[in-house]
Backbone as CSV, one residue per row, in Angstrom:
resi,resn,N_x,N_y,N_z,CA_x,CA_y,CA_z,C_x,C_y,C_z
1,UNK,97.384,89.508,115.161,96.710,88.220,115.229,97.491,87.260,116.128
2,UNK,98.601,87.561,115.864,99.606,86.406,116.556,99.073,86.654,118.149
3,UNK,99.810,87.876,118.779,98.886,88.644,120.094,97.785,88.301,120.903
4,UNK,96.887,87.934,119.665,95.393,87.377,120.300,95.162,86.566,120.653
5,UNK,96.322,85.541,119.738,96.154,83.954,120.304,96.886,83.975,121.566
6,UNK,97.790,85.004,122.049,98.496,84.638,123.198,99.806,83.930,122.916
7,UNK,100.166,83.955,121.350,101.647,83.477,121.313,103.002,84.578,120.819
8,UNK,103.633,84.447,121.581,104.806,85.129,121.597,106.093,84.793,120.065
9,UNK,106.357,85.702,119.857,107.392,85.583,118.564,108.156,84.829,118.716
10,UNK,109.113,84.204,119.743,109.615,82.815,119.618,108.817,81.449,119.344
11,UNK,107.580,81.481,119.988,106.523,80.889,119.661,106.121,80.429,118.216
12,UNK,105.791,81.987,117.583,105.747,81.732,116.305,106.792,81.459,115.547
13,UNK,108.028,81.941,115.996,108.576,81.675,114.907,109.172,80.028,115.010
14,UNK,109.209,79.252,115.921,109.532,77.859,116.477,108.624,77.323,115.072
15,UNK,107.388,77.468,115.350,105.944,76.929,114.280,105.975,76.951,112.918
16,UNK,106.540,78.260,112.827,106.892,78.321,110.688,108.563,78.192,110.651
17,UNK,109.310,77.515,111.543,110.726,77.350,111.437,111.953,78.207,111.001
18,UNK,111.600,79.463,111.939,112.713,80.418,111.673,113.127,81.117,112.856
19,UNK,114.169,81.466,113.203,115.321,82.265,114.550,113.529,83.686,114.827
20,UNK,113.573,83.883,115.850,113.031,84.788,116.549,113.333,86.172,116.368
21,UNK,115.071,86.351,115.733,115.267,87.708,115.149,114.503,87.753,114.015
22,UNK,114.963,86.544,113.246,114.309,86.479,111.651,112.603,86.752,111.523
23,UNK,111.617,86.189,112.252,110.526,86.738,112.606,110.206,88.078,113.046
24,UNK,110.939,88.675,114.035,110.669,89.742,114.409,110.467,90.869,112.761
25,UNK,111.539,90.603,112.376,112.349,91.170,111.015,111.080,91.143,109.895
26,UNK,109.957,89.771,109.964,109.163,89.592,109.163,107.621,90.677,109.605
27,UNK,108.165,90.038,111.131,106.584,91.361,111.563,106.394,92.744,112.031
28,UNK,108.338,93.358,111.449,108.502,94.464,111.654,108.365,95.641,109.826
29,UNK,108.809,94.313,109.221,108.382,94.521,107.596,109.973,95.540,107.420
30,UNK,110.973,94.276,107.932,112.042,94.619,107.641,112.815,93.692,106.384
31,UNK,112.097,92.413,106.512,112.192,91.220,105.578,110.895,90.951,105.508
32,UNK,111.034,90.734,103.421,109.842,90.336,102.935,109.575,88.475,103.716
33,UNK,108.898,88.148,103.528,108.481,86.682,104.246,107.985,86.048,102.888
34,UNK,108.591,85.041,102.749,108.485,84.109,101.535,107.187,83.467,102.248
35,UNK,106.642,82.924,100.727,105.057,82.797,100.500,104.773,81.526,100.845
36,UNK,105.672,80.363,101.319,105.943,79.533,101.878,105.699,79.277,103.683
37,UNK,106.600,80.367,104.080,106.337,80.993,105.587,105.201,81.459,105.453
38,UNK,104.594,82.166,104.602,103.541,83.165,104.931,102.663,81.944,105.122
39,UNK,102.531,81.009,104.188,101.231,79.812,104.173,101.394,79.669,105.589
40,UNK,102.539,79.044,105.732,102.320,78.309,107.403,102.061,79.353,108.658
41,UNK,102.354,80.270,108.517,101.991,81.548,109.166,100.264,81.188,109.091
42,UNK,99.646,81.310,108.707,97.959,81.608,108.019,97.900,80.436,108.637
43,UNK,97.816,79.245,108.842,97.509,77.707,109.399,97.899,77.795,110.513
44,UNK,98.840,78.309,111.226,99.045,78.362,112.601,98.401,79.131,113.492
45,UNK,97.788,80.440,112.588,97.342,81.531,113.093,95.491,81.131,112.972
46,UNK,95.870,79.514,112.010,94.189,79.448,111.946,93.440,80.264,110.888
47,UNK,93.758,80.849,110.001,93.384,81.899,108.705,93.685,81.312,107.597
48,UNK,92.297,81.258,107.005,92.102,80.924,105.565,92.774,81.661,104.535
49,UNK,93.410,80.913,103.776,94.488,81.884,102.599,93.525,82.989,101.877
50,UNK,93.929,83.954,101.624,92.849,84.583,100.998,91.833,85.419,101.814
51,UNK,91.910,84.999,103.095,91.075,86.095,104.211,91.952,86.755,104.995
52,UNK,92.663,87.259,104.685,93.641,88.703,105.601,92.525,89.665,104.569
53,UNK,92.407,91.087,105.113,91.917,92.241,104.754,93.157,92.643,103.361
54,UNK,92.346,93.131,102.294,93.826,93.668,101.642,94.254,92.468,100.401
55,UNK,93.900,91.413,100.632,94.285,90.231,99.750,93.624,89.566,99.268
56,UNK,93.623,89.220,98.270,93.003,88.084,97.726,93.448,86.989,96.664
57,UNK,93.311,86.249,96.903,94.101,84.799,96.048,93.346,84.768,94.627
58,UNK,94.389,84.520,93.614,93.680,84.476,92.594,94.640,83.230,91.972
59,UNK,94.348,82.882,91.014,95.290,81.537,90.234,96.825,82.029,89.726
60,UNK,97.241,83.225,90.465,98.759,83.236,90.360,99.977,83.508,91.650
61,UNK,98.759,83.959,92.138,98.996,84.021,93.798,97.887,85.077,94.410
62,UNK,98.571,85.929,95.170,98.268,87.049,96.260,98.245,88.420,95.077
63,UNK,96.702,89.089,95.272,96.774,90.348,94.536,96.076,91.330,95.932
64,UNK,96.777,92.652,95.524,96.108,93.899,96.610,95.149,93.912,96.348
65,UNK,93.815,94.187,97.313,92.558,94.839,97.011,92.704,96.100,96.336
66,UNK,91.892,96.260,95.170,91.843,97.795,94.575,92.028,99.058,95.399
67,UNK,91.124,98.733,97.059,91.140,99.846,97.538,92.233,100.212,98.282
68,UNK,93.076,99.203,98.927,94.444,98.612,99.013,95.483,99.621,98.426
69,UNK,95.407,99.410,96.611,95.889,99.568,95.963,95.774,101.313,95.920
70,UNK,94.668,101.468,95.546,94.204,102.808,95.623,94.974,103.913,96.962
71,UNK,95.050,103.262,98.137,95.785,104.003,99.287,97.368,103.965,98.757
72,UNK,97.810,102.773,98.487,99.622,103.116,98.011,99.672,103.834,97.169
73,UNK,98.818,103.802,96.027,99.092,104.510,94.957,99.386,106.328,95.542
74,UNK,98.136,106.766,96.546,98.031,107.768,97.116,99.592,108.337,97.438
75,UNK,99.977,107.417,98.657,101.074,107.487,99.307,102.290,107.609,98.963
76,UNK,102.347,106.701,97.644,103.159,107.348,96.495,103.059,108.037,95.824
77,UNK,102.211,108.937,95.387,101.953,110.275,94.985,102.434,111.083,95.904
78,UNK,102.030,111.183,96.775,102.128,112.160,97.991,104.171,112.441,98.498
79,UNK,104.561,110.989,98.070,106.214,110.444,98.370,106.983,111.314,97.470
80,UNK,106.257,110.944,96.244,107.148,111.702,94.801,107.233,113.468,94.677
81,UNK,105.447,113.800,95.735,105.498,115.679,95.773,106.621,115.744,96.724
82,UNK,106.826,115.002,97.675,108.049,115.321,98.670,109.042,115.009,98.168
83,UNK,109.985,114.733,97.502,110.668,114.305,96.943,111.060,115.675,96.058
84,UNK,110.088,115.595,95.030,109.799,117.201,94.211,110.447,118.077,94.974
85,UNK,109.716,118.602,96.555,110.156,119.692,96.912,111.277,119.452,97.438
86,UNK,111.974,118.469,97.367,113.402,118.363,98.678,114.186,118.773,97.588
87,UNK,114.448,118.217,95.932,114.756,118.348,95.462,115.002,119.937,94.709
88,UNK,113.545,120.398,94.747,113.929,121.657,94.527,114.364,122.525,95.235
89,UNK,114.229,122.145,96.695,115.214,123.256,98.046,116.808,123.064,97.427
90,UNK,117.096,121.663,97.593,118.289,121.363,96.885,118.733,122.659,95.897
91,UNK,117.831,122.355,94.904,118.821,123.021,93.846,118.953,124.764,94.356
92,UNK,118.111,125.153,95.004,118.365,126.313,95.583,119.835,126.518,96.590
93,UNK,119.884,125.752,97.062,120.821,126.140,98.576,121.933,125.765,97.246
């Protein structure tokens, strides 16, 4: 989204008030981004709280969409069979 508008990560990050590493870090999903940044993120970017794909605002904050939910859940299933088998090569070797 940022991209589309044509603004660059120093850009953004000047706008929600944080170093350009520290952003990068947020839109590399190396650091979680406090819900604070995230607001002003969503107003700069012009996006209604609650309209990213995946989210929705409810009276305690930010919840995953079920179907959202439904794909991690997957992915962590899928994490834990790998895991399973590394573990059991392990105990072999």
């Amino acid at each position: 989204m940022r991209k589309a508008q044509s603004l660059s990560q120093a850009e953004m990050a000047a706008k929600i008030g944080v170093s350009t590493q520290q952003y990068g870090k947020y839109e590399r999903g190396e650091n979680r981004i406090p819900i604070g940044r995230y607001t002003t993120a969503l107003e700069v970017l012009g996006v209604a709280n609650g309209s990213l794909p995946g989210f929705s605002e409810s009276a305690t904050g930010y919840e995953i969409a079920p179907l959202v939910k439904a794909e991690l859940q997957q992915l962590l299933d899928e994490l834990k069979g790998d895991l399973d088998k590394a573990r059991d090569l392990l105990r072999r070797l």
